[in-house]
N, C-alpha and C positions, 0 to 999 in steps of 0.2 A: 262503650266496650269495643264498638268496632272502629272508631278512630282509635284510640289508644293499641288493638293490634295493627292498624295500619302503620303507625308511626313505628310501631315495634319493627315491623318488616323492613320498615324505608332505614329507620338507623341498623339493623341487621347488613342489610344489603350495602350499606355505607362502610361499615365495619368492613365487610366479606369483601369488597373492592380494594381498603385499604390495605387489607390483607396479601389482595393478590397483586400488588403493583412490586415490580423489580425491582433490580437495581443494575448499574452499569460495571463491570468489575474488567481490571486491568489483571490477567493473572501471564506472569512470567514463564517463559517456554524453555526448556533444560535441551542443551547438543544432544543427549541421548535419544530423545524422541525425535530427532528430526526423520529418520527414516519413516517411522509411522505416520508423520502427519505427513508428509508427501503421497505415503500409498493411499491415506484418507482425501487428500487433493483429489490421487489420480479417479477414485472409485469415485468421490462427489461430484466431478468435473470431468469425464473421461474426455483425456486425449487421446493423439494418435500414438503418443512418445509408450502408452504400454502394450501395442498390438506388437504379435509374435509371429506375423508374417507379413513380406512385403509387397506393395504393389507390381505390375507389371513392369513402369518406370524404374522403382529404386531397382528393382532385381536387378533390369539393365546397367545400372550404375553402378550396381555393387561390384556386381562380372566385369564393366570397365574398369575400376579400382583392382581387383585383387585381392579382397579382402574379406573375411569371414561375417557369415550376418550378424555376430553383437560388436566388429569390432565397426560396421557399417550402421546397426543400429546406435552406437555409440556414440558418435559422429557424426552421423547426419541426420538420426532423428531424432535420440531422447535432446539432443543438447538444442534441439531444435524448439522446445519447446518452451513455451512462460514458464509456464509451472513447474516443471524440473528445474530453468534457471531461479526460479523465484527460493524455490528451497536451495538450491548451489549459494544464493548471495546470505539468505536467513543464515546459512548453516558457518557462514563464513563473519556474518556480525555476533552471533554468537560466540567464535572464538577468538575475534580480535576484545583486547584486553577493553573491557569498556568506557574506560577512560579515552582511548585513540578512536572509538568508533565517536565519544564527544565530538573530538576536537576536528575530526574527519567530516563529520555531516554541517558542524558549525561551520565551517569552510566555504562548503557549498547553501548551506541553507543558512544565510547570518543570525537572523532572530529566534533560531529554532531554540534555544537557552538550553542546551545539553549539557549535564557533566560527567555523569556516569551511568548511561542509560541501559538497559536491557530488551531484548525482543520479546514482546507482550503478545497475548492475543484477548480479544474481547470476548465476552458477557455477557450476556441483554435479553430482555425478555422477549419471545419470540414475535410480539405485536410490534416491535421496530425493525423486520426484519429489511420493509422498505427504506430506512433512515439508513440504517447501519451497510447492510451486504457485508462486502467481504476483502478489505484493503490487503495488499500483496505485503504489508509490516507492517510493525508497528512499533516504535520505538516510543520506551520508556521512563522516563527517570522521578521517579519519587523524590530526590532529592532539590531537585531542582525545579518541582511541577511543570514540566515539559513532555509533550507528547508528539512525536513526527508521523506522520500519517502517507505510508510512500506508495507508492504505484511504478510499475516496471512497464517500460516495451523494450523489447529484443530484437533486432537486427538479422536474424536467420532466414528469413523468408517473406515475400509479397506478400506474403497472406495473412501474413502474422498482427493482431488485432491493431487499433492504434488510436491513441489520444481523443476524447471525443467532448464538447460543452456539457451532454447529460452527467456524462462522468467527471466533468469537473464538479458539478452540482451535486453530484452524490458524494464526493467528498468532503465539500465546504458543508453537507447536512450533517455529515458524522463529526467532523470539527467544532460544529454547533451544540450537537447532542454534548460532545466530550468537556466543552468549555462548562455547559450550565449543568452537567448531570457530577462531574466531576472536579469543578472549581479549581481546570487547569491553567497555571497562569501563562503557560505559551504552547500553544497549538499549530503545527505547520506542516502543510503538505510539501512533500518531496516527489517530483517525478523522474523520472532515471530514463533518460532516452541513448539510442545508439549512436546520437551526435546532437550537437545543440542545434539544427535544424529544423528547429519545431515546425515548419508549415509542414514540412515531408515525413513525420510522424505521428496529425493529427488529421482529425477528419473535419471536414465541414468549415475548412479555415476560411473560406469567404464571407462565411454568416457570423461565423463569431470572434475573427481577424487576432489567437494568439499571436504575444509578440512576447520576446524576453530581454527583462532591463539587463543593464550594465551589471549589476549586481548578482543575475541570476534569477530575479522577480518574475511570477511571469504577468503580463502587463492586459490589462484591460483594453482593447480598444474600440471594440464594439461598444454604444450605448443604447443596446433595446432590450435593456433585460428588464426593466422594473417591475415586471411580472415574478420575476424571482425572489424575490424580495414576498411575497405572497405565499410562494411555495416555502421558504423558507421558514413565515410565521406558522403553516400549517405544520410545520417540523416541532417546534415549540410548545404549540398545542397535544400533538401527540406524545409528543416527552415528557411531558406535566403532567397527563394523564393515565402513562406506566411506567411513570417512576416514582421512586418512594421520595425522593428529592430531586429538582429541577428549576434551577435558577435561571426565570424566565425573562428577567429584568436585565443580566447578564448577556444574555444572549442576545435580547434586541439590539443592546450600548455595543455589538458586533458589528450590526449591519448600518452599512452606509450607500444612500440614496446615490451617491454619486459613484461607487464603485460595486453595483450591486450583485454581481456576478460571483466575485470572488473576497467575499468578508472575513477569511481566514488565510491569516499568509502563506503564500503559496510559490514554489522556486522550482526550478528544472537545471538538472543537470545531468551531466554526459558520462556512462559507463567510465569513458576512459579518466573524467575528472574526480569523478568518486572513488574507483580504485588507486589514481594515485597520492588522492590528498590521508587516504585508508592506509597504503605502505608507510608514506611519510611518518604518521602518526602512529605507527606501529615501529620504525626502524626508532623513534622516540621515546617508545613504551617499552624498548628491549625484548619486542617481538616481529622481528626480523625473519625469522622465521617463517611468516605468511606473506613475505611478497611473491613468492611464484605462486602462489593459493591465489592471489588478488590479481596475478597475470594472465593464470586461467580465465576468471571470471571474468574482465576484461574481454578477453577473446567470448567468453559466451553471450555476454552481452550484449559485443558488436556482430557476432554470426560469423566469426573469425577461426569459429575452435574447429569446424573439422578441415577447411584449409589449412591449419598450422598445428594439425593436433600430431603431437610426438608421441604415441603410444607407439608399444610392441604389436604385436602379433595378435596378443590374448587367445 
């Protein structure tokens, strides 16, 4: 009697496991909401870009300029910020036709296989919260099983965060997640720098010596990671574990011994390259229309906007 409730409890609690494992879900994000998810950024992630009063410094600045505090917060601090630019760029691939935002990222990131992609956000059960975090987009397309996995830095200020090896690895584990949880057939990170300069963008380039091909690639050239490849399978392990499907066989035929750092393709390019291969592909798509949209952006992603910002008065 009491082995027979035991086995009951053990298949109970097998049950009740299976029950509770997630799933990984890609759900599409509509321009109407972009204002809410940004104030949701600001409140989860407070920057400086929503404080309503200025330091001692900007005061002095502002009084040097001449200019009213939103037309001074406009300008030199919200535009200052990732997160306001990271919604300026979301709110701007949202409305280029998505067919041009294809052909535009295809440009720059070759193997990304895009054809009609949409800006996504993810999913997940809250036990991958270490796997997953929280990519600055996410691009798309169902039709074409393609997923772009992009990361921004801004050009506004010394301060402003920058390119790091942990963060390359936290993106190639979300890459991983998405290839075996979601049997996507091209997965690729995109990084958006304020110039193809990647040493003066990223942190710690002595130890982990980014370099970026011909192509755009970014290129392995340190080999002391094979420990990564470790952390990686522990990725695996926890993916199989809550999720309701996870193709763990998939994901190993990923990782290679001899490039172990970066098992998912991975390309960098330049505000200024991506806004303009965006117009091109838009002056194509018979929306022309958004190339002073993608000029601004340009400027805010190089930290160009309140130097050359044409506003009035406000």
């Amino acid at each position: 009697m009491a082995t027979t409730k035991r086995k009951a409890t053990r298949t109970s609690k097998t049950a009740r496991s299976a029950v509770m494992k997630g799933r990984l879900e890609l759900v599409p994000r509509t321009l109407a909401e972009l204002p809410i998810m940004l104030m949701g950024r600001l409140y989860y992630r407070p920057h400086g870009g929503i404080r309503r009063t200025l330091s001692r410094n900007e005061e002095k600045l502002r009084a040097e300029t001449g200019v009213n505090n939103y037309r001074f917060l406009r300008d030199n601090v919200w535009s200052a910020e990732e997160t306001v630019v990271n919604k300026c760029l979301e709110g701007l691939l949202m409305a280029v036709p998505p067919a041009a935002v294809g052909v535009a990222i295809n440009a720059v990131a070759p193997s990304s296989g895009l054809a009609s992609p949409l800006i996504c956000k993810l999913r997940y059960p809250k036990q991958l919260n270490r796997v997953v975090g929280e990519p600055d987009f996410l691009l798309w397309d169902s039709s074409s099983s393609a997923l772009v996995i992009g990361e921004i830095k801004i050009g506004a200020k010394s301060s402003n965060g920058r390119y790091s090896d942990e963060q390359l690895k936290k993106y190639m584990r979300l890459g991983l997640l998405a290839q075996g949880s979601l049997g996507i057939k091209h997965v690729t990170h995109l990084i958006v720098l304020p110039s193809m300069d990647i040493e003066k963008h990223c942190t710690n380039v002595d130890y982990w010596k980014p370099a970026v091909g011909p192509d755009g690639r970014l290129i392995e050239r340190a080999k002391r990671f094979r420990t990564t490849m470790v952390d990686y399978g522990i990725v695996v392990s926890d993916c199989a574990r809550h999720l309701e499907s996870f193709d763990a066989e998939l994901v190993q035929r990923c990782l290679d011994p001899k490039n172990p750092l970066i098992p998912i393709d991975t390309f960098v390019t330049s505000w200024q390259a991506l806004c303009e291969r965006l117009t091109e592909a838009c002056i194509a798509q018979h929306a022309g229309h958004l190339k002073d949209s993608l000029r601004v952006l340009q400027r805010l992603g190089e930290g160009r906007f309140a130097a050359e910002s044409t506003g009035g008065p406000d």
